[in-house]
N, C-alpha and C positions, 0 to 999 in steps of 0.2 A: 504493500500500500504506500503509493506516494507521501509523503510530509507536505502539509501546506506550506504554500511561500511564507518566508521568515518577514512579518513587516519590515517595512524601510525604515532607515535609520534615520532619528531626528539631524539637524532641519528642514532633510529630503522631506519628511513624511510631510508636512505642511503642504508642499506641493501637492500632494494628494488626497488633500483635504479641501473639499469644497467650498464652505466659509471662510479659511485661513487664506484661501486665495481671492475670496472676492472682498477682504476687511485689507489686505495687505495692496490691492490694487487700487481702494476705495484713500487708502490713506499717501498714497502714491500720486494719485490723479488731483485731490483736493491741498495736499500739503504741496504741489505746485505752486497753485494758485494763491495761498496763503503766503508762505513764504514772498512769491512776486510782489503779491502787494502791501506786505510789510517794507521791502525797501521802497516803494515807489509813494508807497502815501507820507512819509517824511519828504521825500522830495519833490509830491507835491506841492505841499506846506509850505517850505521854503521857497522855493517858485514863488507862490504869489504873496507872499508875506517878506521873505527874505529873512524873516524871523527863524535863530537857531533853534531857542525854546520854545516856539509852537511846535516848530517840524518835531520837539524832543518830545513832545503831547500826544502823536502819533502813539506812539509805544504804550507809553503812561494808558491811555486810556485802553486798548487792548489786554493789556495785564492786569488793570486794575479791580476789574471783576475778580480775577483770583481769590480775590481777600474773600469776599464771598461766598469761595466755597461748598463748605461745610453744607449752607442751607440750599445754591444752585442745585446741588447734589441732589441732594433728597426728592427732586423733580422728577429723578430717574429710576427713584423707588417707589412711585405715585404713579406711574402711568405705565404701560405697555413699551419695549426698548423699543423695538426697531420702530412703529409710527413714529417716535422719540427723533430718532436719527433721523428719520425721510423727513418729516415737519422741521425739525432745525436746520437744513439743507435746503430747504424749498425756503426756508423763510430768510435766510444769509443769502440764495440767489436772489431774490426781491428784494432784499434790502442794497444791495450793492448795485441793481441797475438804477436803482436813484440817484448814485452817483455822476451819472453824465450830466445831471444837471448844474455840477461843480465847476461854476467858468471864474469865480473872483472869489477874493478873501471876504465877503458878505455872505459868502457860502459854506464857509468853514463848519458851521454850527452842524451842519448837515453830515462834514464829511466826519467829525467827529464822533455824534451819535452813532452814527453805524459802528463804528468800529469801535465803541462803548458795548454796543450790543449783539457785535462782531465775538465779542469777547467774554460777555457773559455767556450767549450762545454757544462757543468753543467749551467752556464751563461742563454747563451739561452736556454738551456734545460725546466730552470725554470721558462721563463716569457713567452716561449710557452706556459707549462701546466698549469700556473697561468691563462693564458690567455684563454686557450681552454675550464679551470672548469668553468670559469664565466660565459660559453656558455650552456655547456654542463650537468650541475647540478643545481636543483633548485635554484636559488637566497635566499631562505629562510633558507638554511641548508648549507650554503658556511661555515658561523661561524662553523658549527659542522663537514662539511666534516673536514675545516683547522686544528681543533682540534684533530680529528684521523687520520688527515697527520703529525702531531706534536708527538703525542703517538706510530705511525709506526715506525717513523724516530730514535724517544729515544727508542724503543723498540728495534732498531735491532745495536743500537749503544751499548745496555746493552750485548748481544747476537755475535755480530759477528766481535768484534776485539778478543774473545775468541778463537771463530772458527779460522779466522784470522790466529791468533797465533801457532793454534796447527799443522797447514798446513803449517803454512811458516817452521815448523821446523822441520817436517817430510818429507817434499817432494822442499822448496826449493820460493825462491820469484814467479818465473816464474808459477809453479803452482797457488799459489793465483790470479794473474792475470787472470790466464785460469779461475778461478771459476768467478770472476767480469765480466771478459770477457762472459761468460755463461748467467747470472743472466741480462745482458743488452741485449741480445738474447730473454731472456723470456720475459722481458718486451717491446720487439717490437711484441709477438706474440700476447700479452695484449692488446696493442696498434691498431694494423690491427683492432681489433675488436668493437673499439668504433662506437658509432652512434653518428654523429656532424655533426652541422652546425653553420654558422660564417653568421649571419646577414648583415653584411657590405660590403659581397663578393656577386656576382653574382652566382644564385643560379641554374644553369647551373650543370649538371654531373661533369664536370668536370673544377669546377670553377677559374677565372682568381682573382687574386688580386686588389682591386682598384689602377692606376696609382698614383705612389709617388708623394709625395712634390717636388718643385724641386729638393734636395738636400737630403744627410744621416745628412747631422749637423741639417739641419731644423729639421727634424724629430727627432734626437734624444734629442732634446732641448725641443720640442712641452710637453714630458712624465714629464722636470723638470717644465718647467711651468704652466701643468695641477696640479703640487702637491704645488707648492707655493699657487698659485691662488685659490685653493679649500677652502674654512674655515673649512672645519669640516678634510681633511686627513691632511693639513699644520701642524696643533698642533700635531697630532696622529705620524707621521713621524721627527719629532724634537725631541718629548719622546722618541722616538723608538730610536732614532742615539745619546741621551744622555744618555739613559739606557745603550745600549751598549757601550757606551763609560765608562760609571761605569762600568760596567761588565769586559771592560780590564779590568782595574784598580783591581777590585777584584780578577780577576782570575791569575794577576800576582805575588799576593799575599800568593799564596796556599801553598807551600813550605814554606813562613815563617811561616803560620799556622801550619802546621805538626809538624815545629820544633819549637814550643811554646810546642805542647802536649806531646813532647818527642818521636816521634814516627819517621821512617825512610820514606823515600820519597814513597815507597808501600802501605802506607795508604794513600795516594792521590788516589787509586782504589777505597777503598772502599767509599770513601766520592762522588767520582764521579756518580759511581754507583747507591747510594744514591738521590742522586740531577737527575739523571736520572728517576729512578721511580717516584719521584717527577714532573718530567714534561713529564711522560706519566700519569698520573695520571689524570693533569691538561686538558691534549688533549681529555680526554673524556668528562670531566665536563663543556668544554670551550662552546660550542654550546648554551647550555641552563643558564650557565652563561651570557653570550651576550645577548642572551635574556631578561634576568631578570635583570641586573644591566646598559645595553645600550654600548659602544665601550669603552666611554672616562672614567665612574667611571671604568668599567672591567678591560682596561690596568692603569688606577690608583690604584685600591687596587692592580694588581699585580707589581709594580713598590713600591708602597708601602713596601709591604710584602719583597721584596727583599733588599730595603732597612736597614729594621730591622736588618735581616740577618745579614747582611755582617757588619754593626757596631756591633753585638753581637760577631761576631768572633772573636774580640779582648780579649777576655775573653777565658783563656785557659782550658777548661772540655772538653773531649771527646762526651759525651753525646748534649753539646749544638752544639758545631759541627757541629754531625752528625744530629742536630735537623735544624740548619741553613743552611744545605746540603740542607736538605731537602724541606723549605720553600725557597731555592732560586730556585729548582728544577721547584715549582708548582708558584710562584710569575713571574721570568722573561719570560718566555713562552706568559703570558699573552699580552704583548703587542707589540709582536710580531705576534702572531696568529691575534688581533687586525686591526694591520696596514696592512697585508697582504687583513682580509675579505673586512675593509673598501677602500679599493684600487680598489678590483676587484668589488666590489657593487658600486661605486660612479668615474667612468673612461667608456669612451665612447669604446666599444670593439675596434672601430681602433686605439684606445691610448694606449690598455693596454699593450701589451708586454711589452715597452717602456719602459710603467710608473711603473710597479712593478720591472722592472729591475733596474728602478733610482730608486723607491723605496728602494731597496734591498742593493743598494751601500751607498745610505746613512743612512741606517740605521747598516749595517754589518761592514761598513771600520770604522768608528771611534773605534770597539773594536783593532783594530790593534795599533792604534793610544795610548787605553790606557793600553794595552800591554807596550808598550813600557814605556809609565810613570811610570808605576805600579812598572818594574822594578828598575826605578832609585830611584824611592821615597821609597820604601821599606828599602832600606840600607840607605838613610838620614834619614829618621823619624821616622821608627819603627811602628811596628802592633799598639801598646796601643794606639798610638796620630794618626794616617793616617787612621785605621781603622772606629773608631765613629765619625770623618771629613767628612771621605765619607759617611757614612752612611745617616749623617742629609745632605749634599749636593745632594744624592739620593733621599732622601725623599723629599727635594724641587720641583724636577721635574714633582714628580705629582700633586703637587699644581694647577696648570694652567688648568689641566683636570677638579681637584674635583670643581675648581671654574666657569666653563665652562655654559651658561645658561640651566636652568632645561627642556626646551621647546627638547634641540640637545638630552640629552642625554637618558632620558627612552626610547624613543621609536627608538632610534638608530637601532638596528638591525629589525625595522619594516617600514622604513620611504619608502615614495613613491618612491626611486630610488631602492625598490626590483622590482617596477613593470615597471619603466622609467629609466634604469641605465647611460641615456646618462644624 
């Protein structure tokens, strides 16, 4: 008697996986368009203002939903996923073809809003699909989907503020929009087409939502309690919102580094860039990393790794640089991809919107936070004494991981909650 074929090996097996390929194409086609019109709506701005800190308002307001979170979230525990995803998608193409109306700085108001609601919408957008993969994709290749959700994401971020560019200044901001506008169009064709089901709902055609808590605060409070409470996400989401907290802090540093190398602020491309491939690199390896090293050493060596980095920058070569680009590229990814699988692996599906959306605020908002530091301390202290500071205070943070008991951590990405994830 023949032996059945041996499944395929993860990250192949996504490949043949129905859903994993239309979320992975979905994020592909749409994270285009985003990315394009992140650089091109700052350079609208400036365009017809000439104003630095409007064009820096761009961003600000895209992000600023984040803070939010916690309660965005809980939107995606309240209703049905995938109408969730197709309705936010139809409702971001219709909001963004109001942009061609955007000809003077009297119109600003407008281009703002959107991208105020651009960005709450990304919000839910993301603890729906967070929510719906952990449904809808094997439990055992969630680390390797997230990993080539990580690599699409820097892939099209390397790729499409180019495009971006060369559209906004041929044809005009309002164009770029139409093409975002487009690319959220294709990603609801994407979407219609998944096969899913939501365990916790009534499994009825046309299924109803379990009736809420009494309240939105209950609920949205339920997703920070499930992460304090947990032992093993608790530590994983504290790294995660101290990393990015270093992370400001280095990234508001970049400019003083260019101008250690002697170079003009346009080599902040190439170093970007850099650190880009860097962590699509990382998103392919991260699946079968998690595997082999477990959640807590995997976002340790990469918090690690990142660490080094960014205290080596203080040493002014080109060369190491673009070498520290590069290792921050494939080091910070890690525990981030991290916190996201262990979220959606170890949270009861009626929690999770919720929880990966307060996941997400508190791991995302402290970079803003050391933004803002990065800035002040840079002009007191200086690259040579603030940079190797940070570094060994970066590299403390994963201490707590590497010392974490040996029983949690090998078998992290194999433990019984791939087959009981309440």
């Amino acid at each position: 008697m023949t032996p059945p074929p041996a499944p395929p090996p993860p990250p192949r097996a996504l490949l043949h996986d129905h859903n994993a390929r239309l979320y992975l194409t979905a994020v592909i086609v749409s994270g285009f368009g985003t990315s394009a019109l992140w650089l091109a709506s700052g350079v609208w701005v400036k365009d017809l203002t000439g104003s630095n800190g409007l064009a820096a308002l761009c961003m600000l307001a895209m992000w600023a939903p984040t803070l939010a979170g916690p309660a965005l979230g809980t939107l995606a525990d309240r209703t049905r996923r995938k109408p969730l995803l197709i309705g936010a998608n139809l409702l971001l193409a219709a909001l963004l073809l109001t942009l061609a109306t955007v000809e003077d700085p009297g119109d600003l108001w407008l281009l703002f809003t959107v991208l105020f609601v651009y960005g709450a919408t990304g919000v839910v957008h993301d603890a729906a699909e967070s929510a719906l993969v952990a449904t809808a994709v094997d439990r055992t290749l969630l680390g390797d989907f997230n990993g080539l959700r990580m690599s699409a994401t820097e892939g099209m971020k390397l790729l499409a503020p180019l495009a971006g560019a060369g559209l906004y200044a041929a044809y005009g901001g309002p164009a770029v929009a139409l093409l975002d506008a487009a690319t959220f169009l294709a990603a609801v064709a994407l979407y219609t087409r998944l096969r899913v089901h939501e365990p916790h709902r009534d499994p009825r055609p046309e299924p109803l939502p379990e009736p809420p808590t009494p309240t939105w605060r209950t609920q949205t409070t339920e997703g920070a309690r499930h992460l304090w409470r947990h032992p093993r996400l608790r530590p994983l989401v504290l790294a995660g919102g101290t990393t990015m907290l270093f992370a400001g802090l280095n990234g508001a540093m970049i400019y003083a580094v260019v101008d250690s190398l002697g170079h003009s602020p346009a080599y902040i491309g190439l170093l970007y860039a850099v650190q880009g491939a860097g962590s699509l690199t990382v998103g392919l390896l991260s699946g079968p990393a998690l595997r082999r090293f477990g959640e807590r050493r995997f976002a340790a060596y990469g918090i690690a790794l990142t660490a080094v980095a960014a205290g080596l920058r203080a040493i002014p070569a080109d060369w190491l640089a673009l070498a520290c680009s590069a290792a921050s590229g494939l080091g910070l990814p890690c525990v981030l991809i991290t916190v996201l699988t262990a979220v959606q692996r170890e949270t009861p599906d009626a929690l999770l919107g919720r929880t990966v959306a307060t996941a997400n605020t508190l791991v995302f908002a402290p970079n803003v936070l050391g933004l803002a530091a990065g800035a002040a301390l840079v002009e007191l202290v200086g690259l040579r004494t603030l940079l190797p500071i940070l570094g060994a205070a970066w590299l403390a943070t994963a201490l707590p991981l590497l010392h974490s008991p040996a029983s949690a951590d090998p078998t992290a990405s194999r433990s019984a909650s791939d087959a009981n994830p309440a």
